[in-house]
C-alpha positions, 0 to 999 in steps of 0.5 A: 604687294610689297616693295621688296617683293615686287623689285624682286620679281621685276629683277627676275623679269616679271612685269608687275601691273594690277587688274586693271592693266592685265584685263585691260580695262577702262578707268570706269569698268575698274571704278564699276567693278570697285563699286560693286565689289565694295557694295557687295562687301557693305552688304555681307557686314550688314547681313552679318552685324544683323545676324541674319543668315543668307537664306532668311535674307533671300526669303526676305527679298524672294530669292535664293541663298545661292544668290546671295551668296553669289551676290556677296562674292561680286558674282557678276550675274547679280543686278545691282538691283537685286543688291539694291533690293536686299539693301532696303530690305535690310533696312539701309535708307537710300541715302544708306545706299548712297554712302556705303557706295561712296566709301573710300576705305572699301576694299575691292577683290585685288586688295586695292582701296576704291577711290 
C-alpha cells in the first residue's frame, strides 16, 4: 500500500495491519502459509513454462484438474504432498523442491514478499 494511501486512511480513522494481525496469526502460521502460497506459484510457472495444461499435469500425478487448480490457488485442502508430488512429476529435483520454497523474492496472496 502506499504511504499516502495508508496515512490517508489512518487520518480517516481506519487501523491499518496486515493478514497476519487481522487473522491473528503466529510468525510461523504466516511463514507456513508464505511457503505455500509461494510453492503453489513456483508450481503454476513451472506447469505453465513447460506448457503443460492443468489436466495433463493431473492425469500425470492421477488427480484432477479441479485439484490442481485448487492447488495453484493455495486451496488449503491440497497436502503439500500432492504439490510435492506434481513437482517431481514436472521434473523438479528434490534439491528443486528445496530452493523454490527458500526464495525470497516469492510473492504470497496479500502481495507481501516471504522472508
Amino acid at each position: 500500500m502506499k504511504k499516502t494511501k495508508r496515512e490517508r486512511l489512518q487520518a480517516g480513522g481506519w487501523r491499518v495491519g496486515d493478514a497476519q494481525e487481522f487473522l491473528k496469526l503466529t510468525e510461523e502460521e504466516a511463514a507456513l502459509i508464505e511457503l505455500e502460497l509461494g510453492f503453489a506459484h513456483f508450481l503454476r510457472e513451472e506447469r505453465l513454462r513447460q506448457d503443460m495444461s492443468q489436466a495433463a499435469l493431473a492425469k500425470r500425478i492421477g488427480s484432477s484438474q479441479s485439484r490442481i487448480a485448487k492447488m495453484e490457488a493455495g486451496e488449503p485442502s491440497v497436502s503439500m504432498g500432492l504439490m510435492f508430488r506434481a513437482a517431481l512429476s514436472l521434473g523438479v529435483s528434490p534439491s528443486g523442491i528445496g530452493k523454490a520454497m527458500s526464495r525470497p523474492d516469492r510473492p504470497g496472496r496479500w502481495g507481501k514478499k516471504a522472508g
